[in-house]
C-alpha positions in Angstrom: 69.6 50.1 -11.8 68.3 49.2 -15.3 69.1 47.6 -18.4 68.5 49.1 -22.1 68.1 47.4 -25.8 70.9 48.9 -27.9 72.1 47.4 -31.7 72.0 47.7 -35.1 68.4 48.6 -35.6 69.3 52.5 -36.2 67.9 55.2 -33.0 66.4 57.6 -35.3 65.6 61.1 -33.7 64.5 64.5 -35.6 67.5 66.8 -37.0 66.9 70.3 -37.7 67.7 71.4 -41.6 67.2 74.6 -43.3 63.9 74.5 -45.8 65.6 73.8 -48.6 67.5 70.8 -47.4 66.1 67.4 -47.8 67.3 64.8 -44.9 68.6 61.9 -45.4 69.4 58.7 -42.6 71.1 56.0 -43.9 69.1 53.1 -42.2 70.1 49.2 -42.3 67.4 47.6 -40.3 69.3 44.8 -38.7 67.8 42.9 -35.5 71.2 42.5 -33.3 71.1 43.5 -30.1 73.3 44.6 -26.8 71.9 45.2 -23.0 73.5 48.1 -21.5 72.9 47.4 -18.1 73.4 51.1 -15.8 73.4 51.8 -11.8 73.3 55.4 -10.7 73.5 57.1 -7.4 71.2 60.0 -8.0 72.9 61.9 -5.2 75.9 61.6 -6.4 75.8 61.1 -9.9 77.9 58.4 -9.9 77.6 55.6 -12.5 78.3 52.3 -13.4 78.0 50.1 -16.3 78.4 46.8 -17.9 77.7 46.0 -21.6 76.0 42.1 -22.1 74.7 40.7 -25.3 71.3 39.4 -23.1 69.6 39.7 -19.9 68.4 36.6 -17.8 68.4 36.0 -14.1 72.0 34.3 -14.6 74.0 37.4 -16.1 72.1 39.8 -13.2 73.5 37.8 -10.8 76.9 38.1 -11.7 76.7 41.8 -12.4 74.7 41.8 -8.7 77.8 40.2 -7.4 80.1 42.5 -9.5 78.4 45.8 -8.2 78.8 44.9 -4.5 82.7 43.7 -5.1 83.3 46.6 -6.6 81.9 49.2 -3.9 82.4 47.1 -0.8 79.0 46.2 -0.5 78.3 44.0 2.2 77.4 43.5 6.4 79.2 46.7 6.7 77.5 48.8 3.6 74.1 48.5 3.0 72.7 49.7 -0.3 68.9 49.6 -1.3 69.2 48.7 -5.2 66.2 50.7 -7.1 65.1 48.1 -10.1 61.8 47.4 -11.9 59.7 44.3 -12.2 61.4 42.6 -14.8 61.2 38.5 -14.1 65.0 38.5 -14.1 64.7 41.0 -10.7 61.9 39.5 -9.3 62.8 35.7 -9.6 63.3 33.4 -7.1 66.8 32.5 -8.2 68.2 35.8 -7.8 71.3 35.7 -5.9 71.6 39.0 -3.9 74.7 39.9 -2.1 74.6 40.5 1.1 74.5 44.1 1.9 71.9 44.4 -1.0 68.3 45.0 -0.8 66.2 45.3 -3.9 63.4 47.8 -3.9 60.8 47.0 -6.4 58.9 50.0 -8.9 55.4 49.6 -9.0 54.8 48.3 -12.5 54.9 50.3 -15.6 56.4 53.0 -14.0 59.9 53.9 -15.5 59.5 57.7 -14.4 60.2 56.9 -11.4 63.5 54.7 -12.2 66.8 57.5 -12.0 68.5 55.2 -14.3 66.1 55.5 -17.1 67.2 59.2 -17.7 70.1 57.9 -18.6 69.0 56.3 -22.2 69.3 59.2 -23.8 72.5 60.2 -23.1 73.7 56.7 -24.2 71.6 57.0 -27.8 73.6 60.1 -28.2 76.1 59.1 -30.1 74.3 56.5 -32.0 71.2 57.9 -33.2 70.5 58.8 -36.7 73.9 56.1 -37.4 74.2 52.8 -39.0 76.5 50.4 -38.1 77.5 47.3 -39.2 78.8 45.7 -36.1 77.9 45.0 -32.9 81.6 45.7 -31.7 81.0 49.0 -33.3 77.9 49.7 -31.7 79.6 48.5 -28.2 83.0 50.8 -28.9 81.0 53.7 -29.3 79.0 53.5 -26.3 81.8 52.3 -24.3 83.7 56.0 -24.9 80.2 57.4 -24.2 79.8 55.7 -20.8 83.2 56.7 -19.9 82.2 60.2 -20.6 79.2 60.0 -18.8 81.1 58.6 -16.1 83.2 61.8 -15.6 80.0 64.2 -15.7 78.8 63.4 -11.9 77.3 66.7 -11.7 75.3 66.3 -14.8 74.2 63.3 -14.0 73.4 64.4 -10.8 71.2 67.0 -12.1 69.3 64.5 -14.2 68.7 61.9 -12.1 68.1 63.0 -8.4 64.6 63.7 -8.8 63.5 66.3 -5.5 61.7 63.8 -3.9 64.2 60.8 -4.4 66.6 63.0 -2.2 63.4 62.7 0.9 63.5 59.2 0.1 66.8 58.4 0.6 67.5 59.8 3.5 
């Protein structure tokens, strides 16, 4: 599980143009922002995701809670929930479901996290645009996360590192 800064404030990548073309982006620097928060089972490649306009200890609770409604997650099903050091994971005032058990990253270590590969699938179909909404920004990458959500295999093959598959077992 993590959580990524998307919003107005353009993703600018490289484009490839012929020599003779100059390239232009059309950039509005705006400072409005969106959390996509993402799970992933690497072995599986299945994802889900909720869009929030912050992050704080009281938002991951309820999308804690959320996540183990919506799989059954509980005395029954145990999951082992991947997340980073953040101080909205590592609080004292996180509410985890029961069923749950958080496994911290060491620190500064998001190449370890499966759900970091995901960012740039997201930025996909926003980089190199302008937008002049946040509902436009969060309409876009609501079709993209629906996408994504129907490319298990892809996902798979991104995100189920070979030694995360040792791990798990």
């Amino acid at each position: 599980m993590d959580e990524h800064l998307v919003g107005l404030k353009p993703v600018i990548r490289g484009i490839w143009v012929d020599e003779w073309t100059v390239p232009i982006a059309q950039v509005n620097w705006r400072f409005q922002w969106l959390w996509l928060y993402a799970f992933v089972h690497p072995r599986s490649g299945q994802t889900y995701w909720w869009i929030l306009p912050y992050v704080n200890i009281r938002l991951f609770n309820k999308v804690l809670a959320d996540f183990a409604q919506h799989f059954g997650i509980g005395e029954k099903k145990q999951v082992v929930l991947v997340v980073d050091q953040a101080g909205w994971h590592t609080s004292e005032q996180v509410e985890i479901p029961e069923g749950m058990h958080l496994e911290f990253l060491p620190s500064h270590s998001p190449e370890l996290q499966p759900a970091e590969r995901l960012w740039t699938l997201t930025n996909e179909p926003i980089a190199n645009r302008s937008f002049e909404t946040l509902d436009e920004v969060e309409e876009v990458l609501i079709q993209r996360c629906r996408q994504i959500l129907d490319q298990p295999d892809f996902v798979r093959g991104l995100t189920n590192f070979s030694w995360w598959s040792e791990l798990a077992a």
